[in-house]
C-alpha positions as a LaTeX table, in Angstrom:
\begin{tabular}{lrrr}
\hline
Residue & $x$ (\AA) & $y$ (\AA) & $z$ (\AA) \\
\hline
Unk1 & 0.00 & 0.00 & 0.00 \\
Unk2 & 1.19 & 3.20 & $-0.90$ \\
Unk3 & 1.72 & 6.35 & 2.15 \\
Unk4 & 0.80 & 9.37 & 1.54 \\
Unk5 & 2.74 & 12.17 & 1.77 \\
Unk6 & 1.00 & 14.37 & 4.13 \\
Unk7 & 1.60 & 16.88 & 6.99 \\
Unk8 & $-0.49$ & 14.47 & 8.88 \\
Unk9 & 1.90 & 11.27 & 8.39 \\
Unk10 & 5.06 & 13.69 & 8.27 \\
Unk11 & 4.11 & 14.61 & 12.30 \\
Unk12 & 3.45 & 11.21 & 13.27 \\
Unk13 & 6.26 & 9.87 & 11.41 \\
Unk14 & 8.74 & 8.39 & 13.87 \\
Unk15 & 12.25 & 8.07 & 11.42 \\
Unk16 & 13.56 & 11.19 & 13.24 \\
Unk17 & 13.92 & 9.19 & 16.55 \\
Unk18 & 15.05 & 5.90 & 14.90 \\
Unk19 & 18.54 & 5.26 & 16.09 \\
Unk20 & 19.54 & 4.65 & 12.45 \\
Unk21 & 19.08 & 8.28 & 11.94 \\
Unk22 & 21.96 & 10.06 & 13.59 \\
Unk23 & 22.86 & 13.03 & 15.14 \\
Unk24 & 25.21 & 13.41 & 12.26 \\
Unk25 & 22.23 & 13.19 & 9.30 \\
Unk26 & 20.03 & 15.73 & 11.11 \\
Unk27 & 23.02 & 18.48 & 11.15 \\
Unk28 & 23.56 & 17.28 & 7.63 \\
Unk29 & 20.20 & 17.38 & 6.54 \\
Unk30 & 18.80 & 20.37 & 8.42 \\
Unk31 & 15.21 & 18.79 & 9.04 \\
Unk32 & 12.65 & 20.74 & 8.30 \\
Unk33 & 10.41 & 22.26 & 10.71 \\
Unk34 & 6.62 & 21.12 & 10.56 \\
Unk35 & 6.06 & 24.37 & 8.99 \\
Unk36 & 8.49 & 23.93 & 6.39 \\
Unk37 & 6.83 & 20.51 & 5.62 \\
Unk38 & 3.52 & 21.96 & 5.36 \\
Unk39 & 4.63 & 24.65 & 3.33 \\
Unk40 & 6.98 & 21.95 & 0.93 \\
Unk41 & 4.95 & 18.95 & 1.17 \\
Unk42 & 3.68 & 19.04 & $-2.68$ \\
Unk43 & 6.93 & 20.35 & $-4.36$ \\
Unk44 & 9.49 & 18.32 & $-2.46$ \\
Unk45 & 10.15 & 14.64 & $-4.20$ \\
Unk46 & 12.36 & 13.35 & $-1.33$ \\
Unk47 & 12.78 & 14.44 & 2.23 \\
Unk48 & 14.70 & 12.96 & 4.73 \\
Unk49 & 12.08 & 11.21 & 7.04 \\
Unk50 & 9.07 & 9.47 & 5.81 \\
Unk51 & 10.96 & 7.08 & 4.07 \\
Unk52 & 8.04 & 4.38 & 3.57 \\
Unk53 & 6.37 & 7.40 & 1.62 \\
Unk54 & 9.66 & 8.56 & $-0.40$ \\
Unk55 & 12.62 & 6.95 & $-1.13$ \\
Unk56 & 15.55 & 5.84 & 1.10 \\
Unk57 & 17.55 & 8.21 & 3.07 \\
Unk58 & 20.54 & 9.73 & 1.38 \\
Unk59 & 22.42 & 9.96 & 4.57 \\
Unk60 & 21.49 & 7.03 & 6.70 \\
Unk61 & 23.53 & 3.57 & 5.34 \\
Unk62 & 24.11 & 1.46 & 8.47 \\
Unk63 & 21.15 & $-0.28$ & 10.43 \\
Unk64 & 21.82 & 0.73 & 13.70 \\
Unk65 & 17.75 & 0.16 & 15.04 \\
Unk66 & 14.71 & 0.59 & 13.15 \\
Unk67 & 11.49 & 1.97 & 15.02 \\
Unk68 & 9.07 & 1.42 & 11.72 \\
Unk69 & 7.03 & $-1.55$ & 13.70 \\
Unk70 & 6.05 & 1.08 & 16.63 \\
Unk71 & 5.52 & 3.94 & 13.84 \\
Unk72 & 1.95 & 5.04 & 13.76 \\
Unk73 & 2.52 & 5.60 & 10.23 \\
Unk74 & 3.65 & 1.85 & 9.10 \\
Unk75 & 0.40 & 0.81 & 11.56 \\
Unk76 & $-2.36$ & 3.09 & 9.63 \\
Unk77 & $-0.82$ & 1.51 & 6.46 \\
Unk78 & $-0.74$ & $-2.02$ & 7.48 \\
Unk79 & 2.64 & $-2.07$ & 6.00 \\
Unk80 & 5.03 & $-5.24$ & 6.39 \\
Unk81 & 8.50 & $-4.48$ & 6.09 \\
Unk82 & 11.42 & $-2.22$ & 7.56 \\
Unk83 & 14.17 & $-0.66$ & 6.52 \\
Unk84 & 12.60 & 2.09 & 4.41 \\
Unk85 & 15.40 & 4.24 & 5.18 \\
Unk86 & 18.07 & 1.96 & 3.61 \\
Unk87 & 15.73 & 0.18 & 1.03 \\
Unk88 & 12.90 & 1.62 & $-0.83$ \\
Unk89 & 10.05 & $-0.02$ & $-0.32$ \\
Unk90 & 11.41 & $-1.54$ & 2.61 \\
Unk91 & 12.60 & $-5.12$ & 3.23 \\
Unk92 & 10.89 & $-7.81$ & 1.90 \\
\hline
\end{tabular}
């Protein structure tokens, strides 16, 4: 099932606290502020959290956790897999 990209999933989106997503990415990345997200959400192709939604990160490449079971986002999509930060689509 696809995600949708929405400033609903974006807040409830957990990838941000997912210990595969380090201190490191964040600085590198510069998250985006809810606002910004609300503002972006249609013209932006790939951001750096909501991976089941986008594509995989561009910073994260070592599993070091993954938090996608207890996401409220992979629940309300009945999604299967894991790892949508280092796979797209997840692991299957």
């Amino acid at each position: 099932m696809r995600v949708d990209k929405t400033v609903e999933n974006a807040h409830e989106c957990q990838c941000l606290n997912c210990p595969s997503y380090t201190k490191t990415c964040k600085i590198k990345n510069n998250m985006h502020t809810p606002l910004d997200v609300a503002e972006r959400i249609d013209n932006d192709e790939h951001w750096e959290l909501l991976f089941c939604a986008m594509d995989k990160s561009n910073c994260i490449h070592e599993n070091r956790g993954c938090k996608c079971m207890d996401c409220p986002v992979h629940k309300k999509y009945a999604l299967n897999n894991e790892d949508y930060c280092l796979h797209t689509g997840g692991v299957y």
